[in-house]
C-alpha positions in Angstrom: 173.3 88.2 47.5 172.1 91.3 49.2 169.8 90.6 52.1 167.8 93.3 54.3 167.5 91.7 57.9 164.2 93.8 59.1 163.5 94.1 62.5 161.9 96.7 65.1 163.2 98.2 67.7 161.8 100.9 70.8 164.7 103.5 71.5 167.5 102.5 74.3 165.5 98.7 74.7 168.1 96.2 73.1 167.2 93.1 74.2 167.3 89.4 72.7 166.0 90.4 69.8 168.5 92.8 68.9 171.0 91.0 69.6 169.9 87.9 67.0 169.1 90.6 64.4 172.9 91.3 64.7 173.9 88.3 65.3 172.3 86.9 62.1 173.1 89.8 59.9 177.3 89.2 60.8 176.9 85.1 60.0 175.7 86.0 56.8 178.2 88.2 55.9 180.5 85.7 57.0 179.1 83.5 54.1 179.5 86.4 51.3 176.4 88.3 51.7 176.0 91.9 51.5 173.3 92.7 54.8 172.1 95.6 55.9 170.1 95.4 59.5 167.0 97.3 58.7 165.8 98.4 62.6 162.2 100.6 62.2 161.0 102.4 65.1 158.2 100.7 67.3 156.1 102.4 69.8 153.4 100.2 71.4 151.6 103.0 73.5 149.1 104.0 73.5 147.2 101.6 72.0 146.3 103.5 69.1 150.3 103.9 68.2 150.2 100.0 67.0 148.1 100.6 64.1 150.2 103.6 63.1 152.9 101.7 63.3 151.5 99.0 61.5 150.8 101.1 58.6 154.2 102.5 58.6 155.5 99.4 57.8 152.9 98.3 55.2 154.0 101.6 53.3 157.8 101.0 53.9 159.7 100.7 50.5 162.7 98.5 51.1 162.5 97.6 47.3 164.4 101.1 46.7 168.0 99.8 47.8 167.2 96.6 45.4 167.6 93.7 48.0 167.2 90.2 46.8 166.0 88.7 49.8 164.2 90.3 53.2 164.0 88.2 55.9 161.7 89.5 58.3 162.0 88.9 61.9 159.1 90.4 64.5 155.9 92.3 64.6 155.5 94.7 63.1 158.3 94.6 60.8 157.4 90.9 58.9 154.8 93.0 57.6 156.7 95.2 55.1 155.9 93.8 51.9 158.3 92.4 49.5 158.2 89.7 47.0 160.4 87.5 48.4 160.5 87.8 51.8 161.0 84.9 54.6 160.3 85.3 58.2 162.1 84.0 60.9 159.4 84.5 63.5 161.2 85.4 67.2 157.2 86.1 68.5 154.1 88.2 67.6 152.3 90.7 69.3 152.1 89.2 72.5 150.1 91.5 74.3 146.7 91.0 72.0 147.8 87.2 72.1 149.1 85.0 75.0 149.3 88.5 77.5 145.7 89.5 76.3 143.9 89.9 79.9 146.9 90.1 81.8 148.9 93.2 83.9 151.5 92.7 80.9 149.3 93.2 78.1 149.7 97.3 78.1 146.0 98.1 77.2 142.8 97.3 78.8 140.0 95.0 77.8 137.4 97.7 76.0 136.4 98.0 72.9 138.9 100.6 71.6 141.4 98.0 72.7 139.7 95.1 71.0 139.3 96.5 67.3 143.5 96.6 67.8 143.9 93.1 68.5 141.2 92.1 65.7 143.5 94.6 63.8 146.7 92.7 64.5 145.4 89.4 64.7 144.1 89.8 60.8 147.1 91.4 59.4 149.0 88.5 60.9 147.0 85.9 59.6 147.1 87.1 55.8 150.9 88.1 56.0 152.0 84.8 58.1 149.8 82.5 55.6 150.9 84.0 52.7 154.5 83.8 53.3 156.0 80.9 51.7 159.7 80.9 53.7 158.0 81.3 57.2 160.1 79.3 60.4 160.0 79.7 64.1 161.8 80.4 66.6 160.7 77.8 68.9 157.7 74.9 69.1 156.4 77.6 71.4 156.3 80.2 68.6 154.7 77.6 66.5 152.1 76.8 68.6 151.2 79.8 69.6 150.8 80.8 65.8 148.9 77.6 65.1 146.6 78.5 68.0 146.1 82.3 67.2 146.1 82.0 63.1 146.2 78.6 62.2 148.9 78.9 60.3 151.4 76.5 60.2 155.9 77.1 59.9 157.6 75.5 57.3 160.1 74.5 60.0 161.8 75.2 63.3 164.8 77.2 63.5 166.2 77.5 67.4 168.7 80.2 68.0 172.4 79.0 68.6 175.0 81.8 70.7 176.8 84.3 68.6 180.3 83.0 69.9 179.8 80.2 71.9 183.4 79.7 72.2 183.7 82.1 75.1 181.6 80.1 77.2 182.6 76.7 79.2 183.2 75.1 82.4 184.8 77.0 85.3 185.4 76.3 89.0 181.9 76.9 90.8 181.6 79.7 92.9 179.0 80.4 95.9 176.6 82.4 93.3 173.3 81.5 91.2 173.5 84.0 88.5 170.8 85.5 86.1 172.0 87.5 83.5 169.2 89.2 81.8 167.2 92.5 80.8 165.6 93.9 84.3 161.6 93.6 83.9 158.8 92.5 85.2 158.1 89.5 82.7 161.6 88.2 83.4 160.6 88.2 86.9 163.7 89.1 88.8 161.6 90.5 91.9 160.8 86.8 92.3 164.9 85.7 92.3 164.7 88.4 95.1 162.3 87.3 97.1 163.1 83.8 97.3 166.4 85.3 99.1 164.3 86.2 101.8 163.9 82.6 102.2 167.8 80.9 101.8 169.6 80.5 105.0 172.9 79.5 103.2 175.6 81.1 102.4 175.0 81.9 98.7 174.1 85.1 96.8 172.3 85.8 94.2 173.9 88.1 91.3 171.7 89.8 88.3 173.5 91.4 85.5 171.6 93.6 82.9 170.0 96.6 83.0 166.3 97.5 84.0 163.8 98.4 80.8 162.4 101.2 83.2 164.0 103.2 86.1 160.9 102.6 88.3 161.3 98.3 87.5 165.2 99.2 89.0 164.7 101.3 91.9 162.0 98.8 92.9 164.2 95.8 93.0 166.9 97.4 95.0 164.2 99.1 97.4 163.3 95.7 97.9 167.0 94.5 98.7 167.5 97.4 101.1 163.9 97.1 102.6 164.2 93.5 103.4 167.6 93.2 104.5 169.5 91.5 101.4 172.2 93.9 100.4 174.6 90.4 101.5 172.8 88.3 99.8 171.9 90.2 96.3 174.5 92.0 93.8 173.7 93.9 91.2 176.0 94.2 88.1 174.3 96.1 86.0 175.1 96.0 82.5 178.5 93.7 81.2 180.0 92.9 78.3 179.5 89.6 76.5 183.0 88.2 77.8 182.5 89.5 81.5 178.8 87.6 81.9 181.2 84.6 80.6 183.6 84.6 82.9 180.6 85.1 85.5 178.9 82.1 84.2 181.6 80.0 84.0 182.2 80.7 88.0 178.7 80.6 89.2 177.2 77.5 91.1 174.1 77.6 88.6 171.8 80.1 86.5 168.5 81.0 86.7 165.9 82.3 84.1 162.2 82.7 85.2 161.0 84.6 82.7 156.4 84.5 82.2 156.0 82.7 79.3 158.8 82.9 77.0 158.9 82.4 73.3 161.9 80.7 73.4 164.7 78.6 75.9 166.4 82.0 75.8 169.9 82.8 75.4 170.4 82.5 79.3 169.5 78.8 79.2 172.2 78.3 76.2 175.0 79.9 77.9 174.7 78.4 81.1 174.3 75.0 79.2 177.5 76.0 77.7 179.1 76.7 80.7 178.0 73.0 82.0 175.5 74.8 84.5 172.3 74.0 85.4 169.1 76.0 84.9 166.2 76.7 87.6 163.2 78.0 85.7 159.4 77.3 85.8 157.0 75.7 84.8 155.2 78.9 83.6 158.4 80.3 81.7 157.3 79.1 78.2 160.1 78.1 75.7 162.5 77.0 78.7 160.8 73.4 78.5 162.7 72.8 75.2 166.1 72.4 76.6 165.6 72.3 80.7 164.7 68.9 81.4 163.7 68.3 85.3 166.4 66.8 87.2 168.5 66.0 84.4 169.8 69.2 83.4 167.7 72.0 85.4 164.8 72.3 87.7 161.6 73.1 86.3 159.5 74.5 88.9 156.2 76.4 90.9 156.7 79.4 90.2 157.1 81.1 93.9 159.4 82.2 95.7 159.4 79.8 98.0 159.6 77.2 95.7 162.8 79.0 93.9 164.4 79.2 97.3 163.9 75.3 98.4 165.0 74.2 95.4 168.0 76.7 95.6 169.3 75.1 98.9 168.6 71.3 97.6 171.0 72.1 94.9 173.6 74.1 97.0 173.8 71.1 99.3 173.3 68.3 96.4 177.5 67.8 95.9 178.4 65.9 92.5 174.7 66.0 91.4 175.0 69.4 90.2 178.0 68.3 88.7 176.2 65.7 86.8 173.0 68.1 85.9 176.0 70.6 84.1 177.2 68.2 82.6 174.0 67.2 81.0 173.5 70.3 80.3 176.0 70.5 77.8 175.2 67.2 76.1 171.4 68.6 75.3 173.8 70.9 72.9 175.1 68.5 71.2 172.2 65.9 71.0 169.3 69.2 69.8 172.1 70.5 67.0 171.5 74.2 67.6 174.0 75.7 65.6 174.0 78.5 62.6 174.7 76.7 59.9 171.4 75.1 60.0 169.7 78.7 60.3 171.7 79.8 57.3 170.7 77.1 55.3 167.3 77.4 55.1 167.0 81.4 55.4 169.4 82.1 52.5 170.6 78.7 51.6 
């Protein structure tokens, strides 16, 4: 069968996202499919650059390479019509949704900015309803469409790791580590700031790079400006083996992202790696694997709380042991793997 994975994309950003859109296209080639990765171009600013982009993608003609199947992946690109067409829906629009009102949404509260979201909202409630292969990514997802459109999925489809294979246990090393994009929704200046706070001998090491150049300098002027440069490493961007080998050795991961679609792919591979998570209770999706003293911390999200609970678990022995442990068990016991994906997207 051919199959057009369609998916968006802003120039340089690769992301989560991305990296399923990949991810999915090579598993179905692995089954015999011919794919194609369809990325189109998204530019959410200003304001007035969504609806361009929307209509872009309503007049896209992916009909003209003669696919038989699109599966459709995140605003705007589950837009582009096609007869038969399933969406896997990784999130919406979340800045005229769940970010509406917020520093995060990208455009203010006027009424230029409200005929948008109107704009968006109703084209995603006639698309979404009308497709008849729609599944989440999450219950979040869900819920949040349920909320916004009332329209309901046809299922729940949670992402599994490309190649979990290269992640498992190691020897613990004297590191929490948070492997993700640098930005202000994934809240590393947080992670920083509770180092302010730790009086043990740990560090804290990021890997990834920063969406913007001002989101990077800031976190290292704050480093530099409050005295951390022992306590805070920065890796920058690394491969997919190297953040394995860095998970496998740290003492446990974080991910503190503001209200996440999804668990992430952070909480998989440190669950992988037999690691526990520290996230909060704002962080969205996280809630569907991390559960609270069993196999990750769910907390306030400060920085103070971050750093007491950092230096409970530093000093907690064979309970961390236990939580990692755990940790890999939710794996097994939630069933997050591909084939269940691949079943019921091109089964």
């Amino acid at each position: 069968m051919k199959i057009a994975v369609v998916s968006n994309q802003a120039p340089f950003v690769y992301g989560g996202a991305e990296y399923l859109a990949e991810t999915l296209a090579s598993r179905l080639r692995g089954r015999g499919h011919r794919v194609d990765v369809v990325r189109l171009p998204f530019k959410w600013y200003p304001p007035q650059a969504v609806l361009e982009h929307m209509l872009a993608v309503r007049l896209l003609n992916v009909a003209a390479g003669s696919p038989d199947l699109v599966i459709a992946l995140k605003f705007p690109a589950y837009l582009t019509p096609f007869a038969n067409k399933k969406i896997w829906l990784l999130h919406q629009f979340r800045q005229v949704y769940e970010l509406w009102g917020t520093p995060h949404a990208g455009m203010p509260d006027d009424p230029p900015s409200r005929r948008i979201r109107d704009a968006v909202t109703l084209a995603d409630t006639q698309c979404l309803s009308e497709t008849k292969g729609l599944f989440a990514l999450s219950r979040m997802v869900a819920a949040r469409l349920k909320r916004n459109n009332g329209v309901n999925v046809e299922g729940i489809l949670n992402h599994p790791l490309d190649r979990p294979e290269l992640y498992g246990p190691g020897e613990s090393g004297p590191y929490f580590f948070y492997p993700s994009r640098l930005n202000e929704i994934k809240r590393q200046h947080v992670a920083i700031e509770a180092m302010r706070h730790v009086r043990s001998g740990f560090r804290l090491v990021l890997a990834g790079k920063p969406d913007t150049e001002s989101y990077g300098q800031e976190l290292r002027r704050r480093v530099e400006e409050w005295g951390l440069q022992d306590k805070v490493q920065f890796l920058g961007w690394i491969s997919e083996e190297e953040k394995a080998r860095w998970m496998a050795g740290a003492f446990a991961a974080l991910y503190l992202p503001y209200d996440e679609d999804s668990y992430g792919f952070v909480t998989l591979e440190a669950f992988h790696s037999h690691k526990p998570v520290l996230t909060f209770t704002d962080s969205g999706g996280t809630d569907e694997l991390v559960e609270h003293e069993v196999n990750g911390l769910m907390l306030e999200p400060t920085p103070e709380s971050l750093a007491r609970a950092m230096e409970k678990l530093w000093s907690a022995g064979d309970r961390v042991r236990e939580m990692g442990r755990a940790a890999a068990e939710t794996l097994v016991h939630k069933r997050i793997h591909w084939d269940n994906v691949l079943d019921r997207l091109a089964g």
